[in-house]
C-alpha positions as CSV (number, residue, x, y, z in Angstrom):
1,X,3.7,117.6,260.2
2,X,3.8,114.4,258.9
3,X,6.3,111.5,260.7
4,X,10.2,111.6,258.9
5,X,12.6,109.2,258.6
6,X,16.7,110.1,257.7
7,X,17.5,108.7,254.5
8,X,20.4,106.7,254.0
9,X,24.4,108.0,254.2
10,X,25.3,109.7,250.6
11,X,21.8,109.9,249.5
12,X,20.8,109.7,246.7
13,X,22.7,106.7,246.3
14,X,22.9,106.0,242.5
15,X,23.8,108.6,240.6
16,X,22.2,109.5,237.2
17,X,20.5,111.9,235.1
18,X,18.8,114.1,237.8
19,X,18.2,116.8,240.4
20,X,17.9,116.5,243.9
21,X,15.7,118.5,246.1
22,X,14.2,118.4,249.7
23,X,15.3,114.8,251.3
24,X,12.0,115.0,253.4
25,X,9.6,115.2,250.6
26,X,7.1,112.3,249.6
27,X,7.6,112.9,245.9
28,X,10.2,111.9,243.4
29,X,9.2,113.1,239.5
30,X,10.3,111.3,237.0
31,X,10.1,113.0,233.4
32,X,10.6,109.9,231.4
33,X,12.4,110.7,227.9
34,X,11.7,114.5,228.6
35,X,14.0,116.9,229.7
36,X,12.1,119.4,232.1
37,X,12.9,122.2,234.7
38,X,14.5,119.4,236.9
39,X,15.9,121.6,239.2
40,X,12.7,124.0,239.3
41,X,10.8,121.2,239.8
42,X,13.5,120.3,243.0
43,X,13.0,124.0,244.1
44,X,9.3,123.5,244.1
45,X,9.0,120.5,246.1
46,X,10.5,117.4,245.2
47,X,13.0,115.1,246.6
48,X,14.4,113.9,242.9
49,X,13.7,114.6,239.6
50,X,15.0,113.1,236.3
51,X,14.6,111.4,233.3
52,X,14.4,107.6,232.7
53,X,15.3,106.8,229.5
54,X,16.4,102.6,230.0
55,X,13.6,100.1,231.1
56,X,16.5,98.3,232.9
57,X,19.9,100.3,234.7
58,X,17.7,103.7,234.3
59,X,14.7,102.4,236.2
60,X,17.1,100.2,238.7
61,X,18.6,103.6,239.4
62,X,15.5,105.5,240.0
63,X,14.0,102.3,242.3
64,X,17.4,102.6,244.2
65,X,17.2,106.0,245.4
66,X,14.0,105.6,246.4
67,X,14.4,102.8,248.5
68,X,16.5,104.3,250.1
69,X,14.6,107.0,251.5
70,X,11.6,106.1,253.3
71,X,10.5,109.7,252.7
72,X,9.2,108.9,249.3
73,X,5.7,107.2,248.9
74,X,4.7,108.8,245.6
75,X,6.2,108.8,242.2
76,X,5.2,110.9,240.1
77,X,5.5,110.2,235.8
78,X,5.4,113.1,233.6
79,X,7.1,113.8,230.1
80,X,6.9,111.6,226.7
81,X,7.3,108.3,226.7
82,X,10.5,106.9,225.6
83,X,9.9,105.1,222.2
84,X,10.9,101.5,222.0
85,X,12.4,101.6,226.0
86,X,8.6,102.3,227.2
87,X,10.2,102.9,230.7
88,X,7.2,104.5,232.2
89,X,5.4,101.7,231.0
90,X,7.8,99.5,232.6
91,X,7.4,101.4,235.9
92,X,3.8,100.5,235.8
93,X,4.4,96.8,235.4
94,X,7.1,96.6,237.9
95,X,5.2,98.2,240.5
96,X,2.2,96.4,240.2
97,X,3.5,92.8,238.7
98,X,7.5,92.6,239.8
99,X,10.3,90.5,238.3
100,X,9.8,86.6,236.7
101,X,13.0,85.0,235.5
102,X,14.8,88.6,235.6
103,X,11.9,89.8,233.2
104,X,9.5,92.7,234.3
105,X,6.1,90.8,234.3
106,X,3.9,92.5,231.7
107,X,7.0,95.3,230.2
108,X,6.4,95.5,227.0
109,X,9.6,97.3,226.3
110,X,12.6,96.0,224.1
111,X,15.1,94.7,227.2
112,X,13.2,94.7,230.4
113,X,15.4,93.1,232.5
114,X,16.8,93.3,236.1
115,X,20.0,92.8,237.5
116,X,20.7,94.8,240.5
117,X,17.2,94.6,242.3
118,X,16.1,91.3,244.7
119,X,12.9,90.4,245.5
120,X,13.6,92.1,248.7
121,X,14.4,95.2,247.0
122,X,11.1,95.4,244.4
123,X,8.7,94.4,247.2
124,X,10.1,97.4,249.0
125,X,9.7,99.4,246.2
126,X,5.9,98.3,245.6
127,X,5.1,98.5,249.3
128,X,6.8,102.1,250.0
129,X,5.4,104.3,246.9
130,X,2.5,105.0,244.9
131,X,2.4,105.6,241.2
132,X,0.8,108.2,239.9
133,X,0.5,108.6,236.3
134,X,0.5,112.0,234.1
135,X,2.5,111.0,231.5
136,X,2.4,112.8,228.1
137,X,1.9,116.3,230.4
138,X,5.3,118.9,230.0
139,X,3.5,121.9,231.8
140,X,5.9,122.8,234.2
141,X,3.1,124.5,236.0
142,X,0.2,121.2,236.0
143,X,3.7,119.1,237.3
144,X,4.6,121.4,239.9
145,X,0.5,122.0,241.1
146,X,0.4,118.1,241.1
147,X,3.5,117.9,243.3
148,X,2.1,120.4,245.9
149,X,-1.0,118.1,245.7
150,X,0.9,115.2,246.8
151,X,2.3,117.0,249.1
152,X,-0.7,117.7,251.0
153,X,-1.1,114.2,251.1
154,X,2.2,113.2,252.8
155,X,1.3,109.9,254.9
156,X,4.4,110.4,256.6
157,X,8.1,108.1,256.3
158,X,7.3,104.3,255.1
159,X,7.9,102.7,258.2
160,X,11.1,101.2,257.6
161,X,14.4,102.2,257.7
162,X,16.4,103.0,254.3
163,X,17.4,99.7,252.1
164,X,20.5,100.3,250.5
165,X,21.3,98.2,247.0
166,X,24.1,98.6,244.9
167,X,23.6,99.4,241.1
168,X,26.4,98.4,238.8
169,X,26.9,99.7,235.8
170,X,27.0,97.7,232.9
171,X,31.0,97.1,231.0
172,X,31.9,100.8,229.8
173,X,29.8,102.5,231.5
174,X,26.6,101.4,229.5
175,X,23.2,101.9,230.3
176,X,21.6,98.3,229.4
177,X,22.6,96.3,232.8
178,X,21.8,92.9,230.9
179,X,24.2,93.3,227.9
180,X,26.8,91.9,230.7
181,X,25.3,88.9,231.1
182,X,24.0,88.4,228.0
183,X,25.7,90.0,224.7
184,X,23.2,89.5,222.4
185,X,21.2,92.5,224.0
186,X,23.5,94.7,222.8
187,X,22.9,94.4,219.4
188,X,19.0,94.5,220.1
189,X,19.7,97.9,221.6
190,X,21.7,98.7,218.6
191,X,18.3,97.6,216.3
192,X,16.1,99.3,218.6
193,X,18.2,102.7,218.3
194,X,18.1,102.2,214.3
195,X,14.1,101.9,214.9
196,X,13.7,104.9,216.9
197,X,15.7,106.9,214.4
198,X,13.5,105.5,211.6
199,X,10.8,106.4,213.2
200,X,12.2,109.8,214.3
201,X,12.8,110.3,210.2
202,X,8.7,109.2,209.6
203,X,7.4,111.4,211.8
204,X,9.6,114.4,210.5
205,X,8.6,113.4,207.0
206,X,4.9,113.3,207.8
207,X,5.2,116.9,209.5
208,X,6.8,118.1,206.3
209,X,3.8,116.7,204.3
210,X,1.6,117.8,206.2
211,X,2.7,121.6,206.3
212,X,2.8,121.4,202.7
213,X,-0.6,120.0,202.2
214,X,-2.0,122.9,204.9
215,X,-0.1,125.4,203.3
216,X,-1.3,124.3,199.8
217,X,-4.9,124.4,201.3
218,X,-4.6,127.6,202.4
219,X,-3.5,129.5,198.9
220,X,-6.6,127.5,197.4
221,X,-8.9,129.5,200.3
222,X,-6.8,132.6,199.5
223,X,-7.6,132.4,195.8
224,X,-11.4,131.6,196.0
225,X,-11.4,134.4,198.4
226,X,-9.8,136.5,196.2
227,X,-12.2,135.6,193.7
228,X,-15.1,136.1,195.6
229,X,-14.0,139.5,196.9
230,X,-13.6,140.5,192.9
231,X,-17.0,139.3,192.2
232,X,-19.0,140.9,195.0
233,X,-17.2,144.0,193.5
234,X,-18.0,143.5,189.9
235,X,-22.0,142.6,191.2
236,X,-21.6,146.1,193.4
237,X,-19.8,148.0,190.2
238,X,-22.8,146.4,188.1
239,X,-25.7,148.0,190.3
240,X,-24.3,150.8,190.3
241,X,-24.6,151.4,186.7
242,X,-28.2,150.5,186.4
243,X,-29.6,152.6,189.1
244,X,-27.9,155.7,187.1
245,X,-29.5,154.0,184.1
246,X,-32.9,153.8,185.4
């Protein structure tokens, strides 16, 4: 069995939108903007599971809680993207490029910004875990094979003891971390929910077009069918009648 460490006092540490499972497990899932069988996926194997719907407090929470358990080396991403947030994206970046000026190098989300995490903190975070990417995927079943995957490939507790770091919420309660500094990102995440909802209305629009275009497809296919069917006959009804005449 593979080397464990404790994990820190009160773990998991920051509390958000998730489930938590075995502390001695090397995998956290994180479902992105989906909402899965969190606590089936907990029951099957993982330490934490949850969504991650901010590219700022929501991934400083996830980053937290792992940190803080040297259990966790992978994390695995599965679920839809979040639309204008790109969090999983920004997972990706962080991991592999950090934090420049309090910006996630290469996020391309709307607000990618840090507050609560140090240097100290993110080169933990890069150092102790390995990404691994199935975005996109919501079979419970694929997740829960991949986790038992990882799981076979336990390397054992990162070998050093939990870091604790404290994740404070934004005023109210918010999720976007940088609106306290700065108020201006508020009403960028105000634009960006007004874009996501836009979009949200595009795509429902396009499905409705679509359905009506398929369905208008399919009575065409019906009628020449139809058709068909009555010619064959009338060609059958017509042979008939001239074998009895000859």
């Amino acid at each position: 069995m593979a080397d464990k460490k404790p994990a820190a006092s009160g773990w998991p540490i920051a509390q958000g939108d998730f489930h938590s499972g075995d502390v001695n497990s090397p995998v956290a899932v994180v479902t992105m903007g989906s909402h899965l069988d969190e606590k089936g996926l907990c029951d099957a194997g993982a330490a934490l599971c949850g969504s991650c719907k901010t590219e700022n407090l929501g991934l400083e929470k996830v980053v937290a809680n792992v940190i803080s358990n040297p259990n966790i080396r992978f994390i695995l991403l599965v679920g839809t993207e979040v639309k204008g947030h790109l969090s999983g994206q920004t997972f990706i970046a962080l991991h592999k490029g950090g934090v420049k000026d309090g910006r996630v190098v290469g996020a391309e989300g709307a607000i990618p910004f840090i507050e609560n995490l140090n240097e100290a903190a993110i080169k933990r975070f890069q150092e102790q875990v390995e990404f691994v990417n199935i975005m996109e995927s919501e079979d419970v079943g694929a997740i829960k094979a991949k986790i038992d995957e990882l799981k076979a490939r336990d390397p054992g507790a990162f070998g050093a003891d939990p870091m604790v770091v404290e994740v404070k919420e934004a005023a109210g309660g918010g999720e976007v971390a940088a609106s306290a500094a700065n108020p201006q990102f508020l009403e960028i995440e105000k634009r960006l929910d007004k874009i996501e909802k836009q979009i949200e209305f595009v795509d429902a629009e396009v499905a409705q077009r679509v359905g009506r275009k398929i369905g208008r497809d399919i009575g065409i296919l019906y009628g020449l069918v139809a058709g068909l069917t009555v010619f064959i006959m009338l060609l059958i009804w017509l042979a008939k009648i001239y074998q009895n005449v000859a």
